[in-house]
N, C-alpha and C positions, 0 to 999 in steps of 0.2 A: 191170268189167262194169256196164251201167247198172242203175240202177233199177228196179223196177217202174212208176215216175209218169214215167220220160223220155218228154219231149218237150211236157209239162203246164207252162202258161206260169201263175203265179197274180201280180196284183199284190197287194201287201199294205201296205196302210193300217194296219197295228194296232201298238198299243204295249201293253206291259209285259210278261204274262205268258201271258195266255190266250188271245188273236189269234198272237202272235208265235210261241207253242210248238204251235201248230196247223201254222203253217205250217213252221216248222222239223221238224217229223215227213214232210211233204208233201216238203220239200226234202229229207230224210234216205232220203227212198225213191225221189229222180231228180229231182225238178219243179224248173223253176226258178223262185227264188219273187225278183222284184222288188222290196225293201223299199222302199219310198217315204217318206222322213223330210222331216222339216223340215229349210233348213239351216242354222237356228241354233243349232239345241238337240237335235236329232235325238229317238232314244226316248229315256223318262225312264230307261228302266232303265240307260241310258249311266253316269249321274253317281249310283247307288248305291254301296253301299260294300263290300267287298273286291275290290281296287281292283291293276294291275299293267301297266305301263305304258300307263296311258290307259284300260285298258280295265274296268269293272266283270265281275266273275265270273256276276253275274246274266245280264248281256247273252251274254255269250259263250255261255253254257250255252243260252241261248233261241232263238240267232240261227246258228247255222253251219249252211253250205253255201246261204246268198243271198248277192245279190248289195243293195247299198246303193245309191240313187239321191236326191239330194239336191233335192230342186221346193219350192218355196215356193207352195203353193194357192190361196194368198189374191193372188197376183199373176196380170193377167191370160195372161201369157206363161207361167206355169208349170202354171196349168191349164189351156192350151192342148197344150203339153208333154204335161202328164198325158193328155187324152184320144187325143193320137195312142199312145201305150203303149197305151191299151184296146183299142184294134184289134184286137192279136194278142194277147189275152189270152182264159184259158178258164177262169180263177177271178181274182172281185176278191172281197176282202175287205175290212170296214173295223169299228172297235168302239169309233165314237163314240157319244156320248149321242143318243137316236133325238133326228131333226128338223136336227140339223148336219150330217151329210153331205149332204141333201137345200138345205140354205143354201149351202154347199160349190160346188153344178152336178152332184154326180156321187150323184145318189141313181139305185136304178134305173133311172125311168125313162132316162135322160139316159145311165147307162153302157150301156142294152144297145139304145139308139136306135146306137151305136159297134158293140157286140158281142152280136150276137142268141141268140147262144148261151151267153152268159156263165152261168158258176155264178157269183150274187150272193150275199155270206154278210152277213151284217149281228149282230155278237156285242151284245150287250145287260150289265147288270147284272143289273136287276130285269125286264125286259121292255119292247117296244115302245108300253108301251100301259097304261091306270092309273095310281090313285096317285102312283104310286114311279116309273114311270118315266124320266121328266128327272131324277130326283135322284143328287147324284157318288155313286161307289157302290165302295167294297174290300172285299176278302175277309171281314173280322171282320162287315158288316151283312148278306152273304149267309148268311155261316153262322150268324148269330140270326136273322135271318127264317124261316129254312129248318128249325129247331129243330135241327138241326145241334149245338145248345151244349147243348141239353137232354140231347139222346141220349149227348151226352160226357160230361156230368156224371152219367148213371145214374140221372136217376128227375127228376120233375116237383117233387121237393122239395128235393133238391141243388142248390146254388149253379150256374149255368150255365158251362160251360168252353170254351174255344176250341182248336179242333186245331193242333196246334203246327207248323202248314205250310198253305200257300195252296190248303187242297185245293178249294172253289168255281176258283179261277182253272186250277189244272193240270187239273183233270176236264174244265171246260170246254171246254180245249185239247183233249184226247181227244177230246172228242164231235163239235168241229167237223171235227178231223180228220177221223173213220168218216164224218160226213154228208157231208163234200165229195167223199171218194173213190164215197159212192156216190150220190151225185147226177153227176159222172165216169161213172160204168159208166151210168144211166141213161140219160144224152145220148147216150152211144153205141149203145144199144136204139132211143131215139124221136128224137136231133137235137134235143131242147129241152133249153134252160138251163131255172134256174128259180132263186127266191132262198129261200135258209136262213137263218130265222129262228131264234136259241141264242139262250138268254139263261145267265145263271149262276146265277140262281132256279131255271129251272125245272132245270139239267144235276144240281145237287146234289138237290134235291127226288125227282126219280127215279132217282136213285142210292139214296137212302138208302132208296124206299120197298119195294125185294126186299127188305129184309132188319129192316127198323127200324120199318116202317107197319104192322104185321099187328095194333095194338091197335085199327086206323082202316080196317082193309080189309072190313069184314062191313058192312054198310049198315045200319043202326038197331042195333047191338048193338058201336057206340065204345065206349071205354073212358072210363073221366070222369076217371083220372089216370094217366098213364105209374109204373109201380113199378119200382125195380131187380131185375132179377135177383138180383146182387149188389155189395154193395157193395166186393167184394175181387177184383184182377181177376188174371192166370192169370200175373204174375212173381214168382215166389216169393225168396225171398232163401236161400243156401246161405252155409255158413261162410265162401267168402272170393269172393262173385261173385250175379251173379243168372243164372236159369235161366227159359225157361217151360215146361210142359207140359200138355198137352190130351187130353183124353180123353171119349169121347162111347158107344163103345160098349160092351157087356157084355166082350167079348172084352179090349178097350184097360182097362177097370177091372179086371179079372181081373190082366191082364199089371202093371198099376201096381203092385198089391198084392204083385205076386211082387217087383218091383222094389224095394220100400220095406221088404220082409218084413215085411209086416203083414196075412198070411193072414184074421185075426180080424175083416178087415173086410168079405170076403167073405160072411159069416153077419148083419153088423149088419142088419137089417131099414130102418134110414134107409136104405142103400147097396145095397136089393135087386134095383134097375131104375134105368133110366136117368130116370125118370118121378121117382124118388125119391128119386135122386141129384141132381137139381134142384132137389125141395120142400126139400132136407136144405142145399141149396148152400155157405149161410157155414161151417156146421159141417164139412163136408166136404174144403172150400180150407183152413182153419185147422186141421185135422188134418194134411191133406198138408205145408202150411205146415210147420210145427212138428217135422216130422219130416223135411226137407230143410234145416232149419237144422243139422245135428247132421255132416252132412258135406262135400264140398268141389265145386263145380261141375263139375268135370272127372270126378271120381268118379262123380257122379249121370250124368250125362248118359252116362254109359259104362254103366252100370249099366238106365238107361233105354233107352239103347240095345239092349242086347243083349236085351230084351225085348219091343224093336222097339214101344215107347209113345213117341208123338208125343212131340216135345220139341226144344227149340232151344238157345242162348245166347244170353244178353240182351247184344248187343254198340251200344259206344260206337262212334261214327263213323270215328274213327281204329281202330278194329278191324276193321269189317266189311269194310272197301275192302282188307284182307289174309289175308279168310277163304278158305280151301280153296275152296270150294263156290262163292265169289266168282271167284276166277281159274278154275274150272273150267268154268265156262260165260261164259268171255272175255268181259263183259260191259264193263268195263272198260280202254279205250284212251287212249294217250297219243299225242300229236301236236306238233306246232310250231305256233304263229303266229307270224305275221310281227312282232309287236309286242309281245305279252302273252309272250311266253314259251312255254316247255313247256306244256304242258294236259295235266291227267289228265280225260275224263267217260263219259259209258257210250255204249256202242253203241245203235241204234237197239235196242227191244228185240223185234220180231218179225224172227227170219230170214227169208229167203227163198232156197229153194234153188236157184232158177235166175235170177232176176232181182236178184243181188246189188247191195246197196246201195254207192257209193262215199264215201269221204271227199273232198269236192271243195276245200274249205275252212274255215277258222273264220271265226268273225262277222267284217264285215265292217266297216269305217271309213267312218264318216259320208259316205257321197255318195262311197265308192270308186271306184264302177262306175258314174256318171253320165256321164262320157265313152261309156263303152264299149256302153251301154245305149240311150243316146240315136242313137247310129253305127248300131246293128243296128236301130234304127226309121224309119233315112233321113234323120238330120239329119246335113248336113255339118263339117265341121269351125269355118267361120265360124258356122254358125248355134248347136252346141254354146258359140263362144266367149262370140256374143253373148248365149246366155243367163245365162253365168255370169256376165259383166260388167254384166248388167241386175240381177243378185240375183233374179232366177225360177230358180236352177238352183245347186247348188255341187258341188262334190267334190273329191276326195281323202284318200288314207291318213291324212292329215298333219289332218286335222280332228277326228281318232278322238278325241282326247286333251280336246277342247274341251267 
């Protein structure tokens, strides 16, 4: 069954993580998304490291269900190429450093002089504009700009830490994602494209500020230093495992107490409200602490359980890809490629109950579907040859590896 996005043509100019997993969500829901690589080196994520026949595990995971087209941009035949694809396209994308796709030929204006209705996405670092703008830009300077490292370290006086995952670049990817789809539903209200500007400044900055800005949200009554909460955070350690458990209201502190059999705590006046049970915080966690060291993860969390107190298992990677609760919301699929082998990765993760998503394919090989792409635009078979033997154009499976 198709998609909900069939029949949504996007080309896609982007490399690494946060352009490319935008549109791999688009593709994952029906669209067919174009990848347009170099053909000498395609994306970088190509030649990162865990690594099986040819293929890095990055790419794979960022890239299935496109199709790969191999143009060299900098040649005049291949960006010739390139703007006949624009035609029938209804998303481009691209998430170079602002002012180079504009040197390029295909900055706005120039792609939708081709396709008047185009959704133009343009992803950014820091933003189109300032300072920072033109400067190279990965994950670790978004998340210190963004205070991102403060927030992780717990307080404005703790050493600064970095989130142990590309979360500026994947968020990004989300964001682009919901903006395209609903800049999509818009054109189909009014008949106008229009361009999405994202950067990865600003996707993390308001993410973080529901929930992590409320010392910065009253207007003249900032706070003049971020303080921790606490500096002990909610995985406790159990005789032979770790656990976490959470608990916020009267009801879930009552039930904790019945869990831990420590009645006595219900009477303590630190622990007589939720208000207080926060002023009381370190002492609190280091009691519960101390008192889940004494028996065994599985014990607790059964015990927690039947008391129906929030509570999980603090699971390593090779565990959670085999938890209950993992296979019971089939989230996790295994498939073939044609090169790399078996794959295990996840399902898209929103269902849909009547416009089911398909598996159409995994990542594709450098300039795969150059042939096949360029045919469905009207190029003949000689003019396909001639632009691979000009070097404006390359493809095939057989390049993946390079």
């Amino acid at each position: 069954m198709p998609g909900p996005l069939q029949g949504v043509r996007v080309i896609d100019l982007t490399q690494m993580v946060s352009g490319p997993l935008a549109t791999m969500m688009l593709a994952d829901q029906g669209a067919d998304v174009i990848k347009v690589e170099n053909p000498r080196v395609g994306d970088h994520t190509r030649i990162v490291s865990t690594r099986r026949g040819g293929y890095s595990a990055g790419f794979l995971n960022n890239n299935r269900n496109k199709r790969s087209i191999a143009l060299d941009l900098k040649h005049p035949r291949g960006l010739a190429t390139m703007r006949r694809l624009i035609a029938g396209a209804d998303v481009f994308i691209q998430n170079f450093r602002p002012g180079v796709i504009e040197r390029m030929g295909l900055g706005e204006e120039a792609v939708r002089a081709i396709a008047p209705k185009v959704i133009y996405v343009s992803i950014t670092g820091f933003g189109d504009r300032g300072p920072y703008a033109k400067k190279p830009v990965y994950d670790p300077l978004i998340q210190a700009l963004s205070g991102l490292t403060t927030i992780q370290a717990g307080s404005d006086e703790a050493r600064p830490r970095l989130v142990r995952t590309i979360l500026p670049d994947k968020l990004t990817g989300v964001k682009a994602a919901q903006a395209i789809t609903a800049a999509l539903f818009a054109r189909e209200r009014n008949g106008e494209g229009q361009h999405i500007r994202l950067s990865m400044l600003d996707s993390v900055i308001a993410f973080l500020w529901g929930s992590d800005m409320g010392g910065h949200t009253f207007v003249g009554d900032e706070l003049a230093q971020e303080t921790a909460q606490s500096f002990i955070d909610l995985v406790y350690e159990t005789r032979d495992g770790y656990i976490t458990v959470a608990v916020q209201s009267d009801k879930e502190w009552a039930a904790l107490t019945r869990a831990l059999d420590k009645p006595e705590w219900l009477r303590d006046p630190r622990f007589e409200s939720a208000a207080a049970r926060q002023r009381n915080i370190d002492v609190r966690l280091e009691m519960i602490q101390e008192v889940l060291r004494t028996r065994g993860a599985a014990e607790w969390l059964a015990r927690l359980e039947a008391e129906d107190v929030p509570c999980a298992p603090v699971l390593r990677r090779r565990e959670m890809i085999r938890h209950p609760q993992i296979a019971a919301n089939d989230l996790l699929v295994e498939s073939d490629h044609p090169v790399a082998g078996r794959l295990r990765q996840t399902r898209p993760a929103a269902r849909f109950s009547r416009t089911v998503p398909e598996m159409r394919g995994g990542a594709p090989g450098l300039g795969e579907h150059t042939a096949e792409v360029l045919a469905e635009a009207g190029f003949d078979a000689n003019e396909i040859a001639a632009l691979q033997e000009s070097g404006a154009a390359g493809g095939g499976r057989e390049e993946a590896a390079q």
